[in-house]
C-alpha positions in Angstrom: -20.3 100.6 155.2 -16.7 102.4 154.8 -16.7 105.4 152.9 -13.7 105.9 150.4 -12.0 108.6 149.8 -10.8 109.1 145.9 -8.1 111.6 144.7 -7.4 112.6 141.0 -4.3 113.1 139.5 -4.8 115.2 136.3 -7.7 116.8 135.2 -7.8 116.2 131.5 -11.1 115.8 129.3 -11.2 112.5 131.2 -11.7 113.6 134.7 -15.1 114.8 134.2 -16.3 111.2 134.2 -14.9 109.9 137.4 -16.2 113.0 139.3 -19.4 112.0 137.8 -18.7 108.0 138.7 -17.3 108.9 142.2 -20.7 111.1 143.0 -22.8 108.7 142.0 -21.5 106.1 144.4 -23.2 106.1 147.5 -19.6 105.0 149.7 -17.5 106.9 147.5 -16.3 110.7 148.3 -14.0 112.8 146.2 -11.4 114.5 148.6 -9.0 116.2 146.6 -7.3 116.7 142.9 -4.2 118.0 141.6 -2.7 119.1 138.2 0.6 120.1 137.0 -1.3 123.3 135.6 -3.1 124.6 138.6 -5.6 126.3 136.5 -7.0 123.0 135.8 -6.9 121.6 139.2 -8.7 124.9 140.1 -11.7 124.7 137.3 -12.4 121.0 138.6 -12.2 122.0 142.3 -14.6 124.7 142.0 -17.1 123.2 139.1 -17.1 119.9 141.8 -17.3 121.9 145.1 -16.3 121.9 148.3 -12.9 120.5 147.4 -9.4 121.2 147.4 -6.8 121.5 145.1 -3.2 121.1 144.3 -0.4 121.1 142.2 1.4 118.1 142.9 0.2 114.3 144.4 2.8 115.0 146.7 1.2 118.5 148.0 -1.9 116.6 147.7 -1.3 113.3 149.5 0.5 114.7 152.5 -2.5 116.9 153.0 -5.1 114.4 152.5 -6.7 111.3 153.9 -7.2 109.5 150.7 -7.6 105.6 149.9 -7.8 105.2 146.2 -5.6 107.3 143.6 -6.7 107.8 140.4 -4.1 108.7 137.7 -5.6 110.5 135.0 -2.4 111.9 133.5 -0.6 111.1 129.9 -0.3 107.3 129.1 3.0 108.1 129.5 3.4 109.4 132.8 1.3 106.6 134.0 4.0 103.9 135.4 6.0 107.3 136.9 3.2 108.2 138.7 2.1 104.7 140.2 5.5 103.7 141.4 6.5 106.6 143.1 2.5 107.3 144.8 2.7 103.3 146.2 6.2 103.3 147.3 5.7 106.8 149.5 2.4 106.7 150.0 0.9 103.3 149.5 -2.5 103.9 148.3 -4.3 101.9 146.1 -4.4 102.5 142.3 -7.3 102.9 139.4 -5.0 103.8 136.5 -6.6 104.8 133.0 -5.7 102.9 129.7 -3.3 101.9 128.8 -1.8 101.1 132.0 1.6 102.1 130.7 3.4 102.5 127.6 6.0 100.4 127.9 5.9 96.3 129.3 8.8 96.6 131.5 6.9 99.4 132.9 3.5 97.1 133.4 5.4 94.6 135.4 7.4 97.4 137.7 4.1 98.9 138.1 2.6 95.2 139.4 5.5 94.4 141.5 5.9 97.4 143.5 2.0 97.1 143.7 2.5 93.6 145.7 5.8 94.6 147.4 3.3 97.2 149.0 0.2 95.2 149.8 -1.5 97.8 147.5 -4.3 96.8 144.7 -4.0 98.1 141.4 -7.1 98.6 138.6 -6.6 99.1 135.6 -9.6 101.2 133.7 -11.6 99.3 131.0 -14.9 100.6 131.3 -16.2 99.4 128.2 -16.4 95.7 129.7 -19.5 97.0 131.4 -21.0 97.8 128.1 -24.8 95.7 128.5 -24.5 94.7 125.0 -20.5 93.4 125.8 -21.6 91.6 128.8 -24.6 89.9 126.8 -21.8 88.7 124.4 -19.4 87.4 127.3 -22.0 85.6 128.5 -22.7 83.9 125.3 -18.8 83.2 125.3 -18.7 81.7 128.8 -21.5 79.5 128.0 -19.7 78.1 124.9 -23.0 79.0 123.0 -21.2 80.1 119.9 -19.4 76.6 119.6 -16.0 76.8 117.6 -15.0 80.7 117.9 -13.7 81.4 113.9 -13.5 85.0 113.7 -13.4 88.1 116.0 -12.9 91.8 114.4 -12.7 95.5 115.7 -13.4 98.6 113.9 -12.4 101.9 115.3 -13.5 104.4 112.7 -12.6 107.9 114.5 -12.7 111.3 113.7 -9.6 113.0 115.4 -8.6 116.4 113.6 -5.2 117.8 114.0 -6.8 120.4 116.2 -7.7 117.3 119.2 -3.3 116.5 119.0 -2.3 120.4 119.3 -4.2 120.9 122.2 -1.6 119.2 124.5 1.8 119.1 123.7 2.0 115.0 124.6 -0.7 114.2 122.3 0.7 112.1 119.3 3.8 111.3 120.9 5.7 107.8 121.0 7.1 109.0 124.8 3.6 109.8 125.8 1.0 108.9 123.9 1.5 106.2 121.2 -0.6 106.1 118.1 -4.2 105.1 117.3 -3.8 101.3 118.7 -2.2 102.5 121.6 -4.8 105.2 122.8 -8.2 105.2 120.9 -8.0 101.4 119.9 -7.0 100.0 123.3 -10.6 99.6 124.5 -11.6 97.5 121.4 -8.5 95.4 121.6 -9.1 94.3 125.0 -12.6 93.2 124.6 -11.3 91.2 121.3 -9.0 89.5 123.8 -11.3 89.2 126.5 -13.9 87.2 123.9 -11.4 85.2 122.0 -8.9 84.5 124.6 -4.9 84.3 124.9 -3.2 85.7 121.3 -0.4 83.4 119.8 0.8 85.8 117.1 0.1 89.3 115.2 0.9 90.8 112.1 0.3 94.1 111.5 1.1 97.5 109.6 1.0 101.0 110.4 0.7 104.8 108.8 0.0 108.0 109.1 -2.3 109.6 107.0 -3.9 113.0 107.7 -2.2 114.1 110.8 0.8 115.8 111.6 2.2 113.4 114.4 4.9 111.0 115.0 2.4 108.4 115.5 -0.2 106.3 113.3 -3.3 107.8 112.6 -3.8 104.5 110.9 -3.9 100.7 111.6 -4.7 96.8 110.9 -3.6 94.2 112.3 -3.9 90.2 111.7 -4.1 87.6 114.9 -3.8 84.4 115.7 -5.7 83.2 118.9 -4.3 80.2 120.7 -8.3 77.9 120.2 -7.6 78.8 116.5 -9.8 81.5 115.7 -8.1 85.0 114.0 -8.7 88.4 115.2 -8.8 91.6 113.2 -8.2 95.3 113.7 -8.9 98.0 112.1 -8.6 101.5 113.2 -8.1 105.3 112.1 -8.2 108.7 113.4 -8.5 109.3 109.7 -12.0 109.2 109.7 -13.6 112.7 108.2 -15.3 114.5 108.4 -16.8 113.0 112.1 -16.7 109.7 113.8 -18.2 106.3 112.0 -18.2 103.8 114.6 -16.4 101.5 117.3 -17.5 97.8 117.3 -17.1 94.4 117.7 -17.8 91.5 115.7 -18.0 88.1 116.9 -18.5 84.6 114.7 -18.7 81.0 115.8 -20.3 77.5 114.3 -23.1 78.1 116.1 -23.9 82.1 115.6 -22.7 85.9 114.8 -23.1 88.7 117.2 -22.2 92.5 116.1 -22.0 95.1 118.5 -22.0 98.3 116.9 -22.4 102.1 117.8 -20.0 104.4 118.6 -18.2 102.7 121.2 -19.6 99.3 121.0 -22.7 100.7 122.9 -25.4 99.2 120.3 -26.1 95.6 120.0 -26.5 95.1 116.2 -26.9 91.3 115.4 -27.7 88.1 117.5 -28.3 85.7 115.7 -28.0 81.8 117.1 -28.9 78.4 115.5 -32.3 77.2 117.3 -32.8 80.7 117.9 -36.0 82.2 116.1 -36.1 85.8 114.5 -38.9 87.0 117.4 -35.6 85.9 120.3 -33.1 87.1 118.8 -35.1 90.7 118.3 -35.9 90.1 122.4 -32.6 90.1 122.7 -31.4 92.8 120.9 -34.2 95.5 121.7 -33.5 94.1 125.8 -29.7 95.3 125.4 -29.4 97.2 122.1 -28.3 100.3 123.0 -26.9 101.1 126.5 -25.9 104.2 127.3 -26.4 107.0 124.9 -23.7 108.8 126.0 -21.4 105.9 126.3 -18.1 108.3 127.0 -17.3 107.3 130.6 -20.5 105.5 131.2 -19.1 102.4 132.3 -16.9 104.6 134.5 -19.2 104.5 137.8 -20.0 100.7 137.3 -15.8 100.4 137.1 -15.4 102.1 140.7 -18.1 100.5 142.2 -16.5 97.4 141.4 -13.1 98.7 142.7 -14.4 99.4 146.1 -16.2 95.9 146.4 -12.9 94.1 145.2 -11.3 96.7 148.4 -13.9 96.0 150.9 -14.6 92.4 150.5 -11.0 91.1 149.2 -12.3 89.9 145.2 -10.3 89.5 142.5 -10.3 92.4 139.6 -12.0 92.2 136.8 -9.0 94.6 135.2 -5.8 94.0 137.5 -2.2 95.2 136.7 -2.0 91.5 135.4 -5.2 91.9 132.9 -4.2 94.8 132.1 -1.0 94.0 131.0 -2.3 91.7 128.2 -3.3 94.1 125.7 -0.3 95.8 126.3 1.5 93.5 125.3 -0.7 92.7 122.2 -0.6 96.5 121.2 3.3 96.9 121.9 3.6 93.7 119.7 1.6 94.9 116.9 4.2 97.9 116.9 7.1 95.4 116.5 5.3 93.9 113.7 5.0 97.1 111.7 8.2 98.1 112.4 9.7 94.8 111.1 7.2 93.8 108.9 7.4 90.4 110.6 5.1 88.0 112.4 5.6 88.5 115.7 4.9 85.6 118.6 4.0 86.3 121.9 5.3 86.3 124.8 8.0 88.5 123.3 10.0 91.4 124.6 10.0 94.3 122.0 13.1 95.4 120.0 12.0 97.8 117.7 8.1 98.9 119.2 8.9 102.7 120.0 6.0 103.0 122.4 7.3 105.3 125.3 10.4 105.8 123.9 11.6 109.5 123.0 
């Protein structure tokens, strides 16, 4: 069994949970990490061990004998960062969401990916949720019959204290807004149960923070089977977090997964299924994890390295990735225009990772 050798760049609030992920796995190793701010790079390296640290990837990768990269820097910084690491250095890629800001940037990211024989992953832990993959698996099975509805609800408590703390926070070049950065998650799995969007309308504030992004969103879509998708989502939430979860509804049954980050299976409830199943069912994958920040995290890199060692398709590739993107960056266009907008589309007016 190969052991792999994983690198960090950035070591933001997020980095805590790969360390965690990459220590758990038995053929995983964490070799090096680097931050702009070499104070950070120096906390990680000495809370994780015998590691080193540097600045720069650059610093970093010319020092090190490293097989997977992951960047862990701003949303917008993300594309930059891939591109330049594969073209010099030709490592493969576990990128946090989103996988870029902009869609041009998404496909760059996947070309120079395949010019370079290189793999890209893009992160969406939540997937590995126990009560999500219950509800996939009701999905694949086609037990909820004719899909109807699907709805998110992202109901977060971000103070104006979590957007000071880095200058990038709350940014359109950097950061993007509430869909964009705490929403992204809940958006995917929408897409991932209900399938390939035709069109979204949506609209857009901000409410309680001083930002240039929302703090606030809905949106309206159309799914090409011809069920409709909603989303709802805040930062506004106060005075602490409500919830992040996922309804689903079909002819044949409801499912609600609830919690805060649609960690707590709610409602299961089939036709032909009696009350004593469908409480089976939700006390076997109700609530999984308790601390669901970054628990899907190691189950994400193990599944990285098999997809590496044994040649397997992604769950998340640059491709998959790119889907929500282009959802979210369309939503944008829709609340700047205050038009329906159809997919595939290239945005006009979205200002995501513009300055």
């Amino acid at each position: 069994m190969n052991n792999y050798k994983f690198a960090l760049v950035g070591c933001g609030r997020i980095s805590g949970k790969h360390i965690d992920a990459i220590n758990e796995i038995e053929n995983a190793s964490l070799a090096a990490v680097c931050d702009i701010d070499i104070s950070k790079a120096k906390l990680v390296a000495d809370k994780t061990g015998n590691i080193n640290y540097y600045r720069t990837y650059d610093e970093m990768l010319q020092n090190e004998d490293i097989d997977i990269v992951n960047i862990l820097t701003p949303s917008g910084m993300h594309a930059e960062h891939t591109i330049d690491i594969v073209k010099k250095y030709k490592k493969h890629i576990v990128v946090e969401k989103p996988m870029a800001l902009k869609l041009e940037d998404a496909d760059e990211m996947i070309k120079v990916c395949d010019a370079n024989s290189v793999r890209l992953f893009v992160v969406k832990q939540n997937r590995y949720n126990l009560p999500v993959q219950k509800l996939r698996e009701a999905v694949e099975s086609g037990s909820f019959g004719k899909l109807v509805m699907g709805s998110v609800r992202v109901r977060w408590c971000r103070p104006q204290e979590y957007y000071d703390r880095d200058h990038w926070r709350g940014t359109w070049e950097l950061d993007g807004g509430v869909i964009t950065n705490q929403a992204s998650h809940h958006i995917d799995l929408l897409e991932w149960m209900l399938g390939e969007p035709v069109s979204v309308m949506a609209k857009t504030n901000t409410y309680l923070a001083d930002i240039e992004v929302d703090d606030t969103a809905a949106a309206i879509i159309s799914f090409e089977n011809g069920s409709m998708g909603i989303v709802e989502a805040t930062t506004a939430t106060r005075p602490k977090d409500l919830e992040g979860s996922l309804s689903i509804l079909g002819e044949n049954g409801s499912v609600v997964i609830g919690g805060f980050a649609v960690n707590k299976m709610e409602t299961w409830n089939f036709k032909g299924l009696s009350e004593t199943e469908s409480n089976s069912i939700i006390e076997k994958y109700g609530e999984m994890p308790p601390n669901v920040y970054g628990f899907g995290h190691q189950r994400y890199l193990e599944h990285v390295i098999d997809c590496i060692e044994n040649n397997k398709q992604a769950l998340v590739d640059g491709f998959e990735g790119r889907k929500s993107l282009e959802l979210i960056n369309a939503m944008y266009e829709s609340a700047e225009t205050g038009k329906e907008v159809f997919l595939r589309f290239h945005p006009h007016k979205s200002k995501l990772g513009k300055r």
